[in-house]
C-alpha positions in Angstrom: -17.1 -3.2 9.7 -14.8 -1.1 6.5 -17.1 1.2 6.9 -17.1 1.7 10.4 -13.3 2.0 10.2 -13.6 4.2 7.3 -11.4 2.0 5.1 -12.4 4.8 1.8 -10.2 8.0 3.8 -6.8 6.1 3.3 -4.8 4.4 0.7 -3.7 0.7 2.4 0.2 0.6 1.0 2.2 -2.7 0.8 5.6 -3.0 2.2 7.6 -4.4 0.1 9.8 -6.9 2.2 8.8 -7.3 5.7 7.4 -10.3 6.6 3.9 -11.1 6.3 1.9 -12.7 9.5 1.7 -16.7 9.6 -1.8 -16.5 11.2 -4.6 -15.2 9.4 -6.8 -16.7 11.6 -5.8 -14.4 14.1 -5.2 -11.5 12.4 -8.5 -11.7 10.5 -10.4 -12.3 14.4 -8.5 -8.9 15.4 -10.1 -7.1 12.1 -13.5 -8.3 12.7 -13.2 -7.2 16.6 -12.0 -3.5 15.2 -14.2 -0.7 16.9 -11.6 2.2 16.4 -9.0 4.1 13.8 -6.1 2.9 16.4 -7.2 -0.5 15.9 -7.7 0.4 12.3 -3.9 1.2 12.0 -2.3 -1.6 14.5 -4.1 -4.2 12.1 -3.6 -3.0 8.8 0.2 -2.9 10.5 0.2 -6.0 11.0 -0.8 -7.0 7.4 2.2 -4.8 6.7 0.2 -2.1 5.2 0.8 1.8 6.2 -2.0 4.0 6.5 -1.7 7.0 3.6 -4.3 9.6 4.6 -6.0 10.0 0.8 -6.6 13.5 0.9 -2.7 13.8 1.4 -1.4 11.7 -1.5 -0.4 14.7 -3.7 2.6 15.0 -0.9 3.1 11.9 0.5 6.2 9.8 -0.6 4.8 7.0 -2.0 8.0 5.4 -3.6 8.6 3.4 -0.6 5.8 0.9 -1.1 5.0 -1.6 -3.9 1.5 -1.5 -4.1 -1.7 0.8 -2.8 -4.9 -1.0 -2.1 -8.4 1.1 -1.9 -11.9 1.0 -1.0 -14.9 1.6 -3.4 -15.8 4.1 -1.9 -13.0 6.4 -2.1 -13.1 9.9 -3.3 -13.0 9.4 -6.5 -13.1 13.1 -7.8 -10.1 13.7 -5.8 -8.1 10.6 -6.9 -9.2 12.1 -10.6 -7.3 15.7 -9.9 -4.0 13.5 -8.9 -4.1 10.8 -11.6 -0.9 11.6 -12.9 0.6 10.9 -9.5 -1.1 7.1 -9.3 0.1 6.5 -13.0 3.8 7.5 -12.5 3.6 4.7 -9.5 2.4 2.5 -11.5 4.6 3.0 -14.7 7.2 2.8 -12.3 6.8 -1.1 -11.8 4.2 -0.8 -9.1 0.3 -2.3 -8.7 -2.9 -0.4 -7.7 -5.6 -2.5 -6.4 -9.2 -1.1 -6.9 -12.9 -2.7 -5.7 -15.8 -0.8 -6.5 -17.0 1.3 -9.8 -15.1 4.0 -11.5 -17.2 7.0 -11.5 -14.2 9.2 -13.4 -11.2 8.2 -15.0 -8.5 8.6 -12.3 -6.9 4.8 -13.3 -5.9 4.9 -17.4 -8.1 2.8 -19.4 -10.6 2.3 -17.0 -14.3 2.6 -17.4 -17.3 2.0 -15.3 -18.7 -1.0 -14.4 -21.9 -2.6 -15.9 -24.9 -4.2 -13.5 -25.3 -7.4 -13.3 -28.8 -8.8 -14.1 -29.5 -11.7 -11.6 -31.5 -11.3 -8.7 -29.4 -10.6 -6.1 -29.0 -14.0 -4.0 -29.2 -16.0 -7.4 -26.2 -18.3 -8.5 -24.6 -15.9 -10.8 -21.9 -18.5 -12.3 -18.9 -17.3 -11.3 -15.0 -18.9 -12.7 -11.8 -18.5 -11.2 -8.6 -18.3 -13.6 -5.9 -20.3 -12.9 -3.8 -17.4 -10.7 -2.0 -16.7 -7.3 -4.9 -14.5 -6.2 -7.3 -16.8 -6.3 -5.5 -20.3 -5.8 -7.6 -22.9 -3.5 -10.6 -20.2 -3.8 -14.2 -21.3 -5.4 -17.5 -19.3 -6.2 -18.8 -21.3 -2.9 -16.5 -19.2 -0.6 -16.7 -16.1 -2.0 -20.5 -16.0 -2.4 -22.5 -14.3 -4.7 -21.9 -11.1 -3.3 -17.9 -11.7 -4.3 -19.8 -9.3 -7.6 -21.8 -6.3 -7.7 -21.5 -6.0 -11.6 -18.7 -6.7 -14.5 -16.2 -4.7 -16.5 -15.7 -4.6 -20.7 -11.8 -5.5 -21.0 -9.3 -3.0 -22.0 -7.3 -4.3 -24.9 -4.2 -6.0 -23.1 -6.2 -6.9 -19.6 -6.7 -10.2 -18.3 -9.8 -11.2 -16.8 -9.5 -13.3 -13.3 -12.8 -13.6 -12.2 -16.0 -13.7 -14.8 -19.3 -14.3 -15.0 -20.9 -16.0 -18.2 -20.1 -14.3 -21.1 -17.0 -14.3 -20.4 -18.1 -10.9 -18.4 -14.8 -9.6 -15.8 -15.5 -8.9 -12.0 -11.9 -9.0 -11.8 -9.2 -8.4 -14.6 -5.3 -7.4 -14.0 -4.1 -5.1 -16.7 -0.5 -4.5 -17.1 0.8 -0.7 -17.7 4.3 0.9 -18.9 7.1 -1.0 -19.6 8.3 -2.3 -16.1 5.8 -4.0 -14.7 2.8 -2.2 -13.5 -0.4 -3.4 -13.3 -3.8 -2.9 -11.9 -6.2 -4.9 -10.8 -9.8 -3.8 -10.4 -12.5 -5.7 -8.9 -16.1 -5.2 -9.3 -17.2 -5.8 -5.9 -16.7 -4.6 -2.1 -13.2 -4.1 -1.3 -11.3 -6.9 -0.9 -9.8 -6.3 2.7 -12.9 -5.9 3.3 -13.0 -10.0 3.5 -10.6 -10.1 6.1 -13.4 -8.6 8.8 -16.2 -10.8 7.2 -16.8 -13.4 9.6 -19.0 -15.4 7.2 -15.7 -16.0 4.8 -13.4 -17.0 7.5 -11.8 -19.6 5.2 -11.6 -17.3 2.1 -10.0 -14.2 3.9 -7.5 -16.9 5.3 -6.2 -17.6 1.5 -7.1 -14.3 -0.3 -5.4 -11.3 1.9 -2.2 -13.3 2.4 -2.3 -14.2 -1.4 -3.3 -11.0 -3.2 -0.7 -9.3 -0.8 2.0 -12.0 -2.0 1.2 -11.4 -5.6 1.7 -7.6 -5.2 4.5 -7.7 -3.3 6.2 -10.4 -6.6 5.5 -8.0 -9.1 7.4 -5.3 -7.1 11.1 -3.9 -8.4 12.0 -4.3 -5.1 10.6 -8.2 -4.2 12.6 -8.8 -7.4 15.5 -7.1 -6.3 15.5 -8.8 -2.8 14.8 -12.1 -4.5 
């Protein structure tokens, strides 16, 4: 359905301090239902993300929001030629959120990804850390799919998700001296879950809790708190 809504043309980015919804369910049935951009943008409202049209992030005003969240399949080359506007949000205290495989350098000390060498369907042994993210989730709901290959950790990074091996699908790396971090995910895009019918009880925990955790790392969460 991402695709459909053409989740890779924007940049989702997290309010701060409004107040997130109390039913996923709901919200999640809405997402999967999505047949248009208008729906596109009333949901992601919802979820108190704005819409940031990608190809207009050199002169958007970013400063607002606490986090950006984006799609693997996002423009990668582009993102590459405006790298130094993603790092100053970050070094400013904020998180960026990535799924997919970086193809160019456009988040600092970031590499591609590596394959994965189970047959796809197998049970590629996946562990959760202990970590708001993932509280209350297992490798049963997020399915083997959850990881379309693994990352070599930057010195400094933390790995959330691994396979054996101690392999990361999913490390958080913290950048600059107030708080930044990323988080990068080998896999389809996370709020991608939220319109996956087949992970209705995962997309009920993870959305609300990865949007949580971004929002706790935020200057201005802090402030407010």
């Amino acid at each position: 359905m991402t695709c459909y809504l053409r989740i890779h043309n924007i940049l989702a980015a997290v309010r701060p301090s409004s107040d997130l919804p109390k039913d996923w369910a709901r919200v999640n049935t809405a997402w999967q239902n999505a047949t248009s951009l208008l729906d596109r943008q009333r949901i992601l409202g919802e979820m108190q993300l704005d819409e940031i049209d990608l190809y207009e992030l050199a002169e958007a005003d970013i400063t607002a929001y606490c986090g950006l969240i984006l799609s693997g399949r996002v423009d990668q080359d582009y993102l590459y030629r405006h790298r130094d506007v993603l790092l100053n949000f970050i070094e400013a205290g904020n998180t960026v959120v990535f799924s997919g495989d970086i193809d160019v350098p456009w988040l600092p000390d970031t590499a591609p990804s590596l394959p994965i060498d189970q047959p796809n369907g197998s049970d590629i042994g996946l562990a959760f850390a202990d970590h708001p993210i993932f509280d209350g989730i297992s490798a049963d709901m997020v399915g083997d799919y959850f990881a379309s290959g693994h990352y070599v950790l930057p010195p400094g990074a933390k790995a959330l998700v691994t396979l054996p091996q101690q392999r990361a699908v999913v490390y958080e790396h913290a950048i600059g001296t107030k708080g930044g971090r990323i988080l990068l995910h080998a896999g389809h895009t996370l709020l991608g879950y939220a319109a996956d019918a087949r992970a209705a009880e995962l997309s009920t925990r993870l959305i609300p809790q990865l949007l949580t955790w971004i929002r706790r790392g935020s200057p201005t969460e802090e402030a407010i708190a």
